[in-house]
Biopython code that builds the backbone (N, CA, C, O; Angstrom):
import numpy as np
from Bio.PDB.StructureBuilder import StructureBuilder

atoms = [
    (1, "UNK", "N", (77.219, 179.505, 150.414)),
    (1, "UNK", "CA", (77.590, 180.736, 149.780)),
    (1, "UNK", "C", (78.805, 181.335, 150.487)),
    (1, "UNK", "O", (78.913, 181.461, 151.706)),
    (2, "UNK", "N", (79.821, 181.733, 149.449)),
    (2, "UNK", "CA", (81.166, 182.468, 150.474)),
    (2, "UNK", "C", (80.792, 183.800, 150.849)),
    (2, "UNK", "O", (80.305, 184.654, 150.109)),
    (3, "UNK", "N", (81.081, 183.903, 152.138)),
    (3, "UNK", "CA", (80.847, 185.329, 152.332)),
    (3, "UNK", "C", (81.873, 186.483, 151.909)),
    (3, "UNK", "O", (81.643, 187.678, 152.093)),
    (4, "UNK", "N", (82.812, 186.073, 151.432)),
    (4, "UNK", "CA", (83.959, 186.332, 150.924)),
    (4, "UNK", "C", (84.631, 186.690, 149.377)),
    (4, "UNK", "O", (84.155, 185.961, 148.507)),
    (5, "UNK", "N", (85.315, 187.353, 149.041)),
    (5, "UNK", "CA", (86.317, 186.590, 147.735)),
    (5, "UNK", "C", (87.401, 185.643, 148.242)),
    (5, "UNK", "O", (87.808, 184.682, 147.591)),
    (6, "UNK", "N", (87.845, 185.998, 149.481)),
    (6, "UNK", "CA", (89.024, 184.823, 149.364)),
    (6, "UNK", "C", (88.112, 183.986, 150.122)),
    (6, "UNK", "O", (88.757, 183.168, 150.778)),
    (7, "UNK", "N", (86.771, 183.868, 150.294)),
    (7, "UNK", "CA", (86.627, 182.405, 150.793)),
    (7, "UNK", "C", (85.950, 181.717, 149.530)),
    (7, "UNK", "O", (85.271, 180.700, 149.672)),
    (8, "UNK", "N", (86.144, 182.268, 148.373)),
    (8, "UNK", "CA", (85.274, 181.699, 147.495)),
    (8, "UNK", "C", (86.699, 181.102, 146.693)),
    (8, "UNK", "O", (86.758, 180.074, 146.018)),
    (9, "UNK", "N", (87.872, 182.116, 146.996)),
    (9, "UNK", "CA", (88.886, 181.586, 146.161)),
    (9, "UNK", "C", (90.138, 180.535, 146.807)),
    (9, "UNK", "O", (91.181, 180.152, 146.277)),
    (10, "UNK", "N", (89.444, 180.192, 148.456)),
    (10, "UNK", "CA", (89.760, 179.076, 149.095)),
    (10, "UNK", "C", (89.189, 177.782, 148.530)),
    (10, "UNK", "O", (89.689, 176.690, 148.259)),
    (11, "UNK", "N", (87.780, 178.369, 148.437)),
    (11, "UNK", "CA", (86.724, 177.017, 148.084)),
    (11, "UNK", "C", (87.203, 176.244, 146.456)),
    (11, "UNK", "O", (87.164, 175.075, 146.073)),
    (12, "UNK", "N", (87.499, 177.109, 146.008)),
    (12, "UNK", "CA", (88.248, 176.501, 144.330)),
    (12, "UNK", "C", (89.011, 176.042, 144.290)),
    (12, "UNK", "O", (89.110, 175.016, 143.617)),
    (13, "UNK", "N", (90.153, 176.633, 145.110)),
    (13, "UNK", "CA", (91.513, 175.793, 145.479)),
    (13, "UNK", "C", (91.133, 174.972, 146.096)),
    (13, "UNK", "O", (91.638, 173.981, 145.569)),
    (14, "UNK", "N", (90.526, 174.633, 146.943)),
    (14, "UNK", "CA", (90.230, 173.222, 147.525)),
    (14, "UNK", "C", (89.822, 172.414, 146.403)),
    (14, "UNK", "O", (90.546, 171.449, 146.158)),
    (15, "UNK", "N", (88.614, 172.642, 145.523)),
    (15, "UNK", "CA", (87.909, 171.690, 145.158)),
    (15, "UNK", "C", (89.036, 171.164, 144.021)),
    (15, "UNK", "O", (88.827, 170.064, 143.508)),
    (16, "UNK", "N", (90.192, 171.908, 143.631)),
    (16, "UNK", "CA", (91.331, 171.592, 142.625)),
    (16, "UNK", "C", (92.183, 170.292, 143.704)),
    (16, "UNK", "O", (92.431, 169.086, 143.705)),
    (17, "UNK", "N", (92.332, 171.223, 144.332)),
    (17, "UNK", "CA", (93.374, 169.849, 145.207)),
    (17, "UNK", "C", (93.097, 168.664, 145.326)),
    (17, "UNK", "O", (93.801, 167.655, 145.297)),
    (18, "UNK", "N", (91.434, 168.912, 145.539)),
    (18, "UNK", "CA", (90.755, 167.552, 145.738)),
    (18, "UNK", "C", (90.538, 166.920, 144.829)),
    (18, "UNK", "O", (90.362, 165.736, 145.117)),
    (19, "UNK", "N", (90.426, 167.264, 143.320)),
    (19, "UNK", "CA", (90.484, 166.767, 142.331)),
    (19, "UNK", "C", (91.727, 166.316, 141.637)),
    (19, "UNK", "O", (91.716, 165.258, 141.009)),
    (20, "UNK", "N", (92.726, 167.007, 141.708)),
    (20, "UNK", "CA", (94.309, 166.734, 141.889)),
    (20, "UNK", "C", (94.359, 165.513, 142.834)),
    (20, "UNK", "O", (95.092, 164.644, 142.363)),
    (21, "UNK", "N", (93.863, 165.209, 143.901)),
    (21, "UNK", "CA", (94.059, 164.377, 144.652)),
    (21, "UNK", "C", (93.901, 162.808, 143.715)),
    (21, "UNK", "O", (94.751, 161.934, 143.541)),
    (22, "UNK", "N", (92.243, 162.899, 143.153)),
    (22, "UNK", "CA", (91.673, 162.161, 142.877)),
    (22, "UNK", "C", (92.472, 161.693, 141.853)),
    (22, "UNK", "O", (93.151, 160.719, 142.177)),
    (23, "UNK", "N", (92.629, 162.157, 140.501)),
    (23, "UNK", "CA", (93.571, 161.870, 139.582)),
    (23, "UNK", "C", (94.684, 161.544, 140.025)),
    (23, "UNK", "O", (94.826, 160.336, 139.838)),
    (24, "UNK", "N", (95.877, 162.150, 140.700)),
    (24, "UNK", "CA", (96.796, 161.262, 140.961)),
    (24, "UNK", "C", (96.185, 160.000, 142.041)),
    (24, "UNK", "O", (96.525, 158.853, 141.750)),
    (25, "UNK", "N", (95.596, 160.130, 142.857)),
    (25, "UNK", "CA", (95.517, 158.842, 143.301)),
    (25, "UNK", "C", (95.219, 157.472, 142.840)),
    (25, "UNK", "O", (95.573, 156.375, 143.271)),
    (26, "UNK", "N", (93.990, 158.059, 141.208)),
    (26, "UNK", "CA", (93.568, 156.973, 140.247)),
    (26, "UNK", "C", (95.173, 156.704, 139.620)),
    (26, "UNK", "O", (95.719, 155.792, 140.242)),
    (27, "UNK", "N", (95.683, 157.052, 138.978)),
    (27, "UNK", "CA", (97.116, 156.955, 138.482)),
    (27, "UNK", "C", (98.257, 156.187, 139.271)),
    (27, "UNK", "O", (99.025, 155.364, 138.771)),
    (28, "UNK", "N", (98.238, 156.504, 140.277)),
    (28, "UNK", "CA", (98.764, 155.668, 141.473)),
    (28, "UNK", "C", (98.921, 154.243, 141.623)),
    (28, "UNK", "O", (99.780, 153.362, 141.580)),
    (29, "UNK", "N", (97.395, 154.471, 141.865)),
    (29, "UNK", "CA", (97.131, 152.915, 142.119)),
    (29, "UNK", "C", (97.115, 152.183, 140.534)),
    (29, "UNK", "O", (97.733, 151.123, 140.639)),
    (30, "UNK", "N", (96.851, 152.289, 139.762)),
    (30, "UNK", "CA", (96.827, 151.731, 138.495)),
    (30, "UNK", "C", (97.955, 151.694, 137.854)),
    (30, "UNK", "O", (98.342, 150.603, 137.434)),
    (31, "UNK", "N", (98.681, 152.794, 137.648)),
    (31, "UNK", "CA", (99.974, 152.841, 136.629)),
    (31, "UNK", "C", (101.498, 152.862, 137.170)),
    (31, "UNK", "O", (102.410, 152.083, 136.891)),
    (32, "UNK", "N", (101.503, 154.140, 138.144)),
    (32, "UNK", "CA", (102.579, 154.604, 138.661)),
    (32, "UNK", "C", (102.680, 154.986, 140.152)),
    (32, "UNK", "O", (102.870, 156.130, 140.564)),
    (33, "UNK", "N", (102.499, 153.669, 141.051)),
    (33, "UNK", "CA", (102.821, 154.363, 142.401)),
    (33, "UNK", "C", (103.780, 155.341, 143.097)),
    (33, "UNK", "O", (103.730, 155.584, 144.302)),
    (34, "UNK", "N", (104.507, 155.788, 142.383)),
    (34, "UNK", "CA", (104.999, 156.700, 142.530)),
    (34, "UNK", "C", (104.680, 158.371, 142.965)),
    (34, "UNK", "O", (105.262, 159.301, 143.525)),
    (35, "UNK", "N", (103.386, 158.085, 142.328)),
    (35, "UNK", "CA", (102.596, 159.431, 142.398)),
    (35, "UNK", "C", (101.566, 159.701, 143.597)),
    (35, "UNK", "O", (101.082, 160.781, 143.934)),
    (36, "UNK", "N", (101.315, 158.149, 144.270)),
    (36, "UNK", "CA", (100.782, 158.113, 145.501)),
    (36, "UNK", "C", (101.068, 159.177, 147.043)),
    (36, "UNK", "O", (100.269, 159.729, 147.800)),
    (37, "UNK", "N", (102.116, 159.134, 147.028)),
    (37, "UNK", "CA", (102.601, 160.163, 147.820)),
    (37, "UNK", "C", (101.832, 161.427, 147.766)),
    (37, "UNK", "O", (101.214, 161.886, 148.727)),
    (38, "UNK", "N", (101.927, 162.159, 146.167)),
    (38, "UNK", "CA", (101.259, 163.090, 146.086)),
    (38, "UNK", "C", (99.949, 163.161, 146.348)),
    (38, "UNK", "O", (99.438, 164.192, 146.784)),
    (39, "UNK", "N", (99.276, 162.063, 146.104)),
    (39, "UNK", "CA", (97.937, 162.155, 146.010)),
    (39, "UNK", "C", (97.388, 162.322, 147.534)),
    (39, "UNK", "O", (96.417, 162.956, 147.946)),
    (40, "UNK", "N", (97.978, 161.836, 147.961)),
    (40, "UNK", "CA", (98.079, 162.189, 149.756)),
    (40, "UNK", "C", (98.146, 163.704, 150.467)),
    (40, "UNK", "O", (97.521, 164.369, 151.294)),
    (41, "UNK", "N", (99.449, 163.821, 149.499)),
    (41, "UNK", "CA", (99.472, 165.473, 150.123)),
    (41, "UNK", "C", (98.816, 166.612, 149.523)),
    (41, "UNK", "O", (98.994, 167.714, 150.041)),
    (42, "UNK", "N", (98.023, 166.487, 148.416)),
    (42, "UNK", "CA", (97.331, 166.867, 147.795)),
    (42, "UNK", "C", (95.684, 166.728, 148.463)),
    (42, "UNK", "O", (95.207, 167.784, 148.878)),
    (43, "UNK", "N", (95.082, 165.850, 148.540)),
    (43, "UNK", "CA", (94.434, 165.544, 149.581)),
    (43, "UNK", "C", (94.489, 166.183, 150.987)),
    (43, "UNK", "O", (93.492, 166.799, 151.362)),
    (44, "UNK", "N", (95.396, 166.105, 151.669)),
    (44, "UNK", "CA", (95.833, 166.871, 152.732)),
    (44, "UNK", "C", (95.240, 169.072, 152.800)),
    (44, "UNK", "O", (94.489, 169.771, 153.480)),
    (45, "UNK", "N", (96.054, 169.226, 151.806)),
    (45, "UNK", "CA", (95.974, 170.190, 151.095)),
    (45, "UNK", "C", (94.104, 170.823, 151.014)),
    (45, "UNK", "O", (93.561, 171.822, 151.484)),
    (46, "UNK", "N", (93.763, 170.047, 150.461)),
    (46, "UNK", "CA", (92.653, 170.320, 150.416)),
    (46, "UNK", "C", (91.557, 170.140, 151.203)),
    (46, "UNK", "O", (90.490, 170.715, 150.987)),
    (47, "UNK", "N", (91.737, 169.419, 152.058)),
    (47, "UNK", "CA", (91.239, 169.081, 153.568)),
    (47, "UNK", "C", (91.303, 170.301, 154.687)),
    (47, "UNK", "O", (90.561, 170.653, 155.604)),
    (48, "UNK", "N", (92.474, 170.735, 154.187)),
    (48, "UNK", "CA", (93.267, 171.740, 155.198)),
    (48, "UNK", "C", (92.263, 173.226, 154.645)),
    (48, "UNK", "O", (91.840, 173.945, 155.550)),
    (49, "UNK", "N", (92.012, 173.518, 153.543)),
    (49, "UNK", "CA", (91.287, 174.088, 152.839)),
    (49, "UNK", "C", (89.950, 174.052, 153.016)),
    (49, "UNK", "O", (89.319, 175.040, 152.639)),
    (50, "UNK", "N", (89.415, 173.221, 153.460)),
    (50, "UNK", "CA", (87.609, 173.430, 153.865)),
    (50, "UNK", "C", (87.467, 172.054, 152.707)),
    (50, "UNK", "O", (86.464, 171.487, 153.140)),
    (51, "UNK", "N", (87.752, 171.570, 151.976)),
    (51, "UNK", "CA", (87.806, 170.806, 150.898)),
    (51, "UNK", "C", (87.671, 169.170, 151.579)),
    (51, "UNK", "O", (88.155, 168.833, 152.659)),
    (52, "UNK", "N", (86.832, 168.221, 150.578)),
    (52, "UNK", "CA", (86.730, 167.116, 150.878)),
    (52, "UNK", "C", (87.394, 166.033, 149.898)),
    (52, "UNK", "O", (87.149, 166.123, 148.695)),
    (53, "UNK", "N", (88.023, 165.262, 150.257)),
    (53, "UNK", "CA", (88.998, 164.760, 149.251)),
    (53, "UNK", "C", (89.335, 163.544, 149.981)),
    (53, "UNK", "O", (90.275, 163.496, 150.774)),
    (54, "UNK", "N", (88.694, 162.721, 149.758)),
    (54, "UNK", "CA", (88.460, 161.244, 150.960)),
    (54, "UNK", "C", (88.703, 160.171, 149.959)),
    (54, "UNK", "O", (89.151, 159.070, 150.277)),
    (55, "UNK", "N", (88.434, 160.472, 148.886)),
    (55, "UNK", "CA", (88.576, 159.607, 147.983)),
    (55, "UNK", "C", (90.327, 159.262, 147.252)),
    (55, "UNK", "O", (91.065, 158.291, 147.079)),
    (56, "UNK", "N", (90.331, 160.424, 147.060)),
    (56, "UNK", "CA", (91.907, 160.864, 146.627)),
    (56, "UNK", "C", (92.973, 160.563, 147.827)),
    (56, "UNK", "O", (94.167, 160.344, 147.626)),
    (57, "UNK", "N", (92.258, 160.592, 149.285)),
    (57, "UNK", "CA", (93.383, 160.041, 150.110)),
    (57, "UNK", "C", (93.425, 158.676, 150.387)),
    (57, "UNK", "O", (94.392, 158.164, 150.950)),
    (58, "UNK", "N", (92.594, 158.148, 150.083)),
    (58, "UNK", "CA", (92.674, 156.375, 150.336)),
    (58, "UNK", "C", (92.957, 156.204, 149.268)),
    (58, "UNK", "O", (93.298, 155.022, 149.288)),
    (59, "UNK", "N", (93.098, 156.622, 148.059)),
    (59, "UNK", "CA", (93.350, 156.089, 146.658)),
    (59, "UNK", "C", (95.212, 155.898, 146.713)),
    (59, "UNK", "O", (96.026, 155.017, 146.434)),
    (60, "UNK", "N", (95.242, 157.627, 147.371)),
    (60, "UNK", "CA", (96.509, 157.296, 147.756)),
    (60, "UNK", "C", (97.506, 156.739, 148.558)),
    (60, "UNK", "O", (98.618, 156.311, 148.252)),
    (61, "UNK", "N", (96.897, 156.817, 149.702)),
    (61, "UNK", "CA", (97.476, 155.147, 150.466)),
    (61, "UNK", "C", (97.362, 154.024, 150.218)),
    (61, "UNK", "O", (98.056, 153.137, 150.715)),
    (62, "UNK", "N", (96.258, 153.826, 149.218)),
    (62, "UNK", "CA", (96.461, 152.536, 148.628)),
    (62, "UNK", "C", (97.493, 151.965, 147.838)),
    (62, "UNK", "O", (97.814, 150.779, 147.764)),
    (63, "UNK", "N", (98.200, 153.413, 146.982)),
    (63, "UNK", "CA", (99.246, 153.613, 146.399)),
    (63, "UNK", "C", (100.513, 153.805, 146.855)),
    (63, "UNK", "O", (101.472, 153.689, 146.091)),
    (64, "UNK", "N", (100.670, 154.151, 148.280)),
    (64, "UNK", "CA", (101.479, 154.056, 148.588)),
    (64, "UNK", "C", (101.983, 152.408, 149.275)),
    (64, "UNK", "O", (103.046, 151.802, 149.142)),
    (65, "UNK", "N", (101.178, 152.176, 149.757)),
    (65, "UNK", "CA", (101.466, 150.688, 150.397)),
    (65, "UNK", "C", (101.431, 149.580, 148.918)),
    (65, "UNK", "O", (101.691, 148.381, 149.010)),
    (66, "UNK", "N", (101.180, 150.049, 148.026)),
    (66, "UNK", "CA", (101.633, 149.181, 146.862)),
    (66, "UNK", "C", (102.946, 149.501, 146.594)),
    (66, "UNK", "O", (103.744, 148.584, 146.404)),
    (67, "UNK", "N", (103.439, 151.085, 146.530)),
    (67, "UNK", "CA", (104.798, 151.531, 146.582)),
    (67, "UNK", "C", (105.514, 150.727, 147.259)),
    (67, "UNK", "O", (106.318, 150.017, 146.654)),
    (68, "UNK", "N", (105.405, 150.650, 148.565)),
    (68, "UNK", "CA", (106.472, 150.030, 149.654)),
    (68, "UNK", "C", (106.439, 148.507, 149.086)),
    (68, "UNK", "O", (107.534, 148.110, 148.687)),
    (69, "UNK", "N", (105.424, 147.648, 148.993)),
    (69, "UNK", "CA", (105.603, 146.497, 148.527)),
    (69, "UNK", "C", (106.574, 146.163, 147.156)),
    (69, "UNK", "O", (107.520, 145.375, 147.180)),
    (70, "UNK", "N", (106.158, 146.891, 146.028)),
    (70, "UNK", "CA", (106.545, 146.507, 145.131)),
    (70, "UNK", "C", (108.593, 146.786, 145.379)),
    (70, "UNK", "O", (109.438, 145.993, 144.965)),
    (71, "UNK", "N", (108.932, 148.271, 146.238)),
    (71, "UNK", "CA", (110.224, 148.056, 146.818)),
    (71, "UNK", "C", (110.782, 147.026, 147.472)),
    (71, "UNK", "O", (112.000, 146.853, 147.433)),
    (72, "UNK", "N", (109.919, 146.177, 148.184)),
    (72, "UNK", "CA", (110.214, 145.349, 149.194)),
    (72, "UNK", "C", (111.100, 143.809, 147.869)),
    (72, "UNK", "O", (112.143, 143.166, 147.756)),
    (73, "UNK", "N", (109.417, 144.016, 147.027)),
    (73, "UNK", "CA", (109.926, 142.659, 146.216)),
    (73, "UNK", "C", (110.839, 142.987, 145.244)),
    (73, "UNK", "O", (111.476, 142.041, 144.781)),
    (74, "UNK", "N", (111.129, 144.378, 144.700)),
    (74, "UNK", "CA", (111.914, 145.044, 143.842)),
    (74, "UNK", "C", (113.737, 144.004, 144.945)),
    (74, "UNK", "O", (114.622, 143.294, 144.468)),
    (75, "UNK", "N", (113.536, 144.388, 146.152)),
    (75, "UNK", "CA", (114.640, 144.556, 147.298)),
    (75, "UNK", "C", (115.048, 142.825, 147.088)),
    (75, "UNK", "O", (116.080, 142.279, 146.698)),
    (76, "UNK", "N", (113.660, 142.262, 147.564)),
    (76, "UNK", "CA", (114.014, 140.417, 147.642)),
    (76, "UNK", "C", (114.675, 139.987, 146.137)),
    (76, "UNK", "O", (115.721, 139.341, 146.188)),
    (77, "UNK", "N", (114.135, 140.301, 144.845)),
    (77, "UNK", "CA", (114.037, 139.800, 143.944)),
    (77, "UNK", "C", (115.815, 140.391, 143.520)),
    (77, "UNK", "O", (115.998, 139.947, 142.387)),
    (78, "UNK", "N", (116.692, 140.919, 143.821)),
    (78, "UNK", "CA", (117.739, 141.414, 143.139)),
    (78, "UNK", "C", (118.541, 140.637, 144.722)),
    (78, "UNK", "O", (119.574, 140.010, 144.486)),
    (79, "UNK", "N", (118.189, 140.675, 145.874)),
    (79, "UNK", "CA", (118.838, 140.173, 146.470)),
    (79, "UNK", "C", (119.212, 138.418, 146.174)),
    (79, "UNK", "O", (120.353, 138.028, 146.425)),
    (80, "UNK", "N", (118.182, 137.454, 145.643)),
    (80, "UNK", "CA", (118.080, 136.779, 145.222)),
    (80, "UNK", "C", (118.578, 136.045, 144.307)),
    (80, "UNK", "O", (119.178, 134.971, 144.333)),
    (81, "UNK", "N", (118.239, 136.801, 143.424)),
    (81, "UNK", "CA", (119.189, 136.899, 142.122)),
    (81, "UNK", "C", (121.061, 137.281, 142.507)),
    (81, "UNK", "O", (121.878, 136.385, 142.297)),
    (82, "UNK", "N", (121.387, 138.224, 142.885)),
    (82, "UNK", "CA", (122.582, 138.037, 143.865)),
    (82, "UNK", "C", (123.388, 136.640, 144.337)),
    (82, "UNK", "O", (124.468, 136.051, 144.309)),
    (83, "UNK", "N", (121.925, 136.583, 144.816)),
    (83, "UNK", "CA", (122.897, 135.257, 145.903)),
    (83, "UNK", "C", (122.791, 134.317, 144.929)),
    (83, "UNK", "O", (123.737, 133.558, 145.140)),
    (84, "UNK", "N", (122.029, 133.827, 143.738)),
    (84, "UNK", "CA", (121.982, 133.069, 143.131)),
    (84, "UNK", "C", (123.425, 132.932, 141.775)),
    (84, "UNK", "O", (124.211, 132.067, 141.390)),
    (85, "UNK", "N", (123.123, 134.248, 141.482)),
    (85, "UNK", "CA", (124.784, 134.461, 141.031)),
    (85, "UNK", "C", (126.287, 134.370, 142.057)),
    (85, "UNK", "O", (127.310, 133.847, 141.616)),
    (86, "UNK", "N", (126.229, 134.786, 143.037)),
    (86, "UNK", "CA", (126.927, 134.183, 143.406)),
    (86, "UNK", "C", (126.948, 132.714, 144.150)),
    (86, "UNK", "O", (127.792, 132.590, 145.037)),
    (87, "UNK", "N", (126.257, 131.804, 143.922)),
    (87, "UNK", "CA", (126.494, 130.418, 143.768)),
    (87, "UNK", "C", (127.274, 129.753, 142.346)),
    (87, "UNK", "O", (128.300, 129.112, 142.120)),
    (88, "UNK", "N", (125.886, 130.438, 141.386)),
    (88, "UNK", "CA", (126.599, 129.928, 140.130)),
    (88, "UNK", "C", (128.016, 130.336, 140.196)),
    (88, "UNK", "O", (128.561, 129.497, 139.479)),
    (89, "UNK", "N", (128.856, 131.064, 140.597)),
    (89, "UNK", "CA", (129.986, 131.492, 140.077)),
    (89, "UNK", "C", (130.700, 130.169, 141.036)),
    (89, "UNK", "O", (131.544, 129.370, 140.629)),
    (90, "UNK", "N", (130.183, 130.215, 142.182)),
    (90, "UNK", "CA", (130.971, 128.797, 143.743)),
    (90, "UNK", "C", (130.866, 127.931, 142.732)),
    (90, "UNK", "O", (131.912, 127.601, 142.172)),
    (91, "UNK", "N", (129.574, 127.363, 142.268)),
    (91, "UNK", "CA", (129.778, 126.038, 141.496)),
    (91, "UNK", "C", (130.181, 126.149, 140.019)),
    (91, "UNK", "O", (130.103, 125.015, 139.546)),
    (92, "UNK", "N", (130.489, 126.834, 139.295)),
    (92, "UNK", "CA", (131.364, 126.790, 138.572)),
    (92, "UNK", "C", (133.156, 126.930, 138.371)),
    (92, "UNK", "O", (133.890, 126.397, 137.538)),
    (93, "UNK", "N", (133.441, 127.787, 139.401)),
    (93, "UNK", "CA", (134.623, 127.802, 139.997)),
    (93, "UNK", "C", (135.156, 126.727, 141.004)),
    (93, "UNK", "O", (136.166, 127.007, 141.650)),
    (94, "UNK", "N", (134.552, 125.528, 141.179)),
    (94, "UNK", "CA", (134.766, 124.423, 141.915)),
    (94, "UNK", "C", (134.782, 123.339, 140.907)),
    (94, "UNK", "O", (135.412, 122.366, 141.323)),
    (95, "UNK", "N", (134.254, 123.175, 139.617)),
    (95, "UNK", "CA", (133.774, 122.285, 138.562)),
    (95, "UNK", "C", (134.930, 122.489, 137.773)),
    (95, "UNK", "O", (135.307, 121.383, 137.385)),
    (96, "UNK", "N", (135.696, 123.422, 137.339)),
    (96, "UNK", "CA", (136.859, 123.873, 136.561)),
    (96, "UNK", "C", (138.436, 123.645, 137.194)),
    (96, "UNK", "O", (139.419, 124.017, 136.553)),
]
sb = StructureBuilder()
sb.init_structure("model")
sb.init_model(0)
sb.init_chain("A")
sb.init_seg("    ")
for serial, (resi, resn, name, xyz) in enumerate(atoms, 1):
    if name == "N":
        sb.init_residue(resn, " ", resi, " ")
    sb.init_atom(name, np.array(xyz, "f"), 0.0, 1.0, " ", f" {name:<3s}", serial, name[0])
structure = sb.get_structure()
């Protein structure tokens, strides 16, 4: 029980954040890692708040370390392609 109004209107805002957490973190990991970040600091947020949101923060680090990966191969895969174009251009400009 809050002994309070603002501890009752802490306790709501928490339980939002933490639910904010949860949703972006489901979203995250499934659709758009992008949103992982948030789901973290959102989480945070609500932690910081008296709020439990454990779910929403591993959802979102899960999302984030899919973030960094998919940059990494986003990074290899154009570098690649790069160097592969510039071959084709060596061996076609040597063939002519």
């Amino acid at each position: 029980m809050p002994a309070s109004p603002q501890d009752a209107q802490q306790q709501v805002q928490a339980a939002k954040s933490a639910e904010t957490s949860l949703v972006l973190g489901i979203i995250g990991v499934v659709m758009l890692p992008i949103l992982s970040p948030f789901a973290v600091w959102q989480a945070y947020k609500s932690e910081k708040l008296g709020g439990r949101a454990t779910a929403g923060k591993v959802l979102g680090w899960v999302g984030v370390a899919l973030l960094i990966l998919g940059a990494l191969w986003l990074i290899a895969f154009f570098a690649f392609f790069g160097l592969m174009m510039n071959e084709l251009d060596t061996v076609t400009r040597s063939t002519i």
